[in-house]
C-alpha positions in Angstrom: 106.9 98.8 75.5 110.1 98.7 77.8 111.4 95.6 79.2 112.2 94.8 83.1 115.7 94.4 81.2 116.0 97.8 79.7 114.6 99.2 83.1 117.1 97.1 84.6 120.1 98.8 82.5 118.6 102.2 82.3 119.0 102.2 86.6 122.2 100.5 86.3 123.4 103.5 84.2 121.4 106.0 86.0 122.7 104.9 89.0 126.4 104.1 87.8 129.0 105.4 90.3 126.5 106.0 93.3 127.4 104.2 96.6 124.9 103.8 99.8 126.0 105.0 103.4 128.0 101.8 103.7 129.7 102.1 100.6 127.9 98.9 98.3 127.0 100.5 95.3 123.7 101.9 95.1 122.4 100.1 92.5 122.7 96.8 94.5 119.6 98.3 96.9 117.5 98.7 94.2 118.2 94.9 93.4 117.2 94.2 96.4 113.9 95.9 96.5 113.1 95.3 93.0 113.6 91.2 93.8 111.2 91.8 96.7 108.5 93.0 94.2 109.0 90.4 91.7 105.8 88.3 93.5 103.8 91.0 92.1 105.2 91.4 88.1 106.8 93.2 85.8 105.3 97.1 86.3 106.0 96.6 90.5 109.4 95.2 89.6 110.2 98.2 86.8 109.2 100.9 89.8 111.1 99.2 92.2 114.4 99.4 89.8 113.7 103.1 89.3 112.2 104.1 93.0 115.0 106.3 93.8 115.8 107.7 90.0 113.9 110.7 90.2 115.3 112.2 93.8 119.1 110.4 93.3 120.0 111.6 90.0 118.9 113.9 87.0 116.2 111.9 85.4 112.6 113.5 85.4 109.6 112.0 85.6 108.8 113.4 81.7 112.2 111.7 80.2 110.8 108.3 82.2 108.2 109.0 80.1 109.6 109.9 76.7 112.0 106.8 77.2 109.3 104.7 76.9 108.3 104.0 80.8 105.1 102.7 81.1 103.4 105.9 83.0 101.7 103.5 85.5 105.1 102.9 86.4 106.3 106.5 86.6 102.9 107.1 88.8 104.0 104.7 91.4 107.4 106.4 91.0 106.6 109.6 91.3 104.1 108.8 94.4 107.9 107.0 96.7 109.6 110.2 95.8 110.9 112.4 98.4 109.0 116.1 98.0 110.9 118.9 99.6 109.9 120.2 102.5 107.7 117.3 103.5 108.4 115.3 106.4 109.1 111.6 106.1 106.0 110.7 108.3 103.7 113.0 106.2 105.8 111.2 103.1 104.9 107.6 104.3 101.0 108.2 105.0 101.0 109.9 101.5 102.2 106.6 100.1 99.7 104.4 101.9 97.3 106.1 99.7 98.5 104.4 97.1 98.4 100.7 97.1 101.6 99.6 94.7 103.5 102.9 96.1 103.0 101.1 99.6 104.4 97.5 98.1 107.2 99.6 96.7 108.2 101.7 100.2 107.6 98.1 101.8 110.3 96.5 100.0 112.4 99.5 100.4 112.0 100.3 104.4 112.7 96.4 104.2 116.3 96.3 102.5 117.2 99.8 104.6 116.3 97.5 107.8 118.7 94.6 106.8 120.8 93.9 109.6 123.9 93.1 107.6 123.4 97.0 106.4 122.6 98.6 109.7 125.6 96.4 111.3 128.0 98.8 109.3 126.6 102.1 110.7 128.0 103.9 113.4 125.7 103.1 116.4 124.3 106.3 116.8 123.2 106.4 113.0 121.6 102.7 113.2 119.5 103.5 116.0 118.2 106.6 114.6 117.5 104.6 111.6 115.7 101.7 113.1 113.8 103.6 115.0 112.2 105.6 111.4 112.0 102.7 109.8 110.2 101.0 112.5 107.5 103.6 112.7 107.6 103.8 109.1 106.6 99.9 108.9 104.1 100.4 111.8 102.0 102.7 109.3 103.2 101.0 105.9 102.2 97.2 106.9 98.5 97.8 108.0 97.8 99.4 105.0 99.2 96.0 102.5 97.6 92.4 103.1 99.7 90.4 105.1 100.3 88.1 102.4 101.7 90.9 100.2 104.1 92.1 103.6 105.0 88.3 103.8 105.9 87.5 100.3 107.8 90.8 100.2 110.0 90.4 103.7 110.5 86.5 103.0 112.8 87.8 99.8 114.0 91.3 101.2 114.4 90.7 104.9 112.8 87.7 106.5 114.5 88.9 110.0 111.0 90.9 109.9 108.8 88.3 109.7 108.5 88.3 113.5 107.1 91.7 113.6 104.6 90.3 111.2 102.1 89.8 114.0 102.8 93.1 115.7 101.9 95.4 112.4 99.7 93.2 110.3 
């Protein structure tokens, strides 16, 4: 079986030469939400390293596979990945179907909401964002224990923590 440290390089080369809208390279996000899974072990933190392979570059869901990917892992992937055509509200509620998808958008919607992050965005562009990612965590978080929202926003983002009370 793959490692969390052969997932870890496969994103790092998947990923290689990518930047985010404030110019960090991309693979630094999926860090960041990977780290926010690792509470939950190694198959959350594997789908958290490849969350964004499968809409961000050329890898399939089928070569995950063939490369050894555990296809739990490639299930929870699949299940964050953007589908064209659908809206990203219709997108969210399809993920709070799934229970590890939703740990796995959590940590994500959590690292886009940093405020370091948003602080580099043009004004217009951060609003628009926190707005989405607000009513993205208003459907995510009462579909995840508390505990798991918690343990997940204390490593990603704990400037969330006070809208603990208002979602969970």
């Amino acid at each position: 079986m793959i490692s969390v440290r052969e997932i870890g390089i496969l994103a790092d080369s998947a990923h290689a030469g990518q930047t985010d809208k404030i110019g960090v390279p991309y693979i630094e996000h999926v860090r960041a939400v990977a780290a926010g899974l690792s509470p939950f072990g190694d198959e959350l933190v594997m789908a958290g390293l490849l969350h964004d392979l499968l809409e961000d570059t050329s890898w399939t869901a089928q070569r995950l596979r063939e490369t050894g990917v555990p296809a739990r892992v490639v299930e929870i992937v699949e299940a964050v990945t953007n589908q064209a055509g659908m809206a990203y509200a219709e997108k969210i509620r399809r993920i709070t179907a799934a229970p590890q998808a939703t740990l796995v958008k959590i940590a994500d919607n959590a690292h886009n909401s940093h405020p370091d992050r948003a602080a580099q965005l043009p004004a217009d562009e951060r609003e628009r964002l926190a707005a989405k990612y607000r009513s993205a965590r208003a459907e995510l978080w009462p579909t995840a224990s508390r505990n798991d929202v918690e343990a997940i926003v204390r490593i990603v983002n704990p400037s969330l923590l006070a809208e603990l009370d208002t979602h969970c």
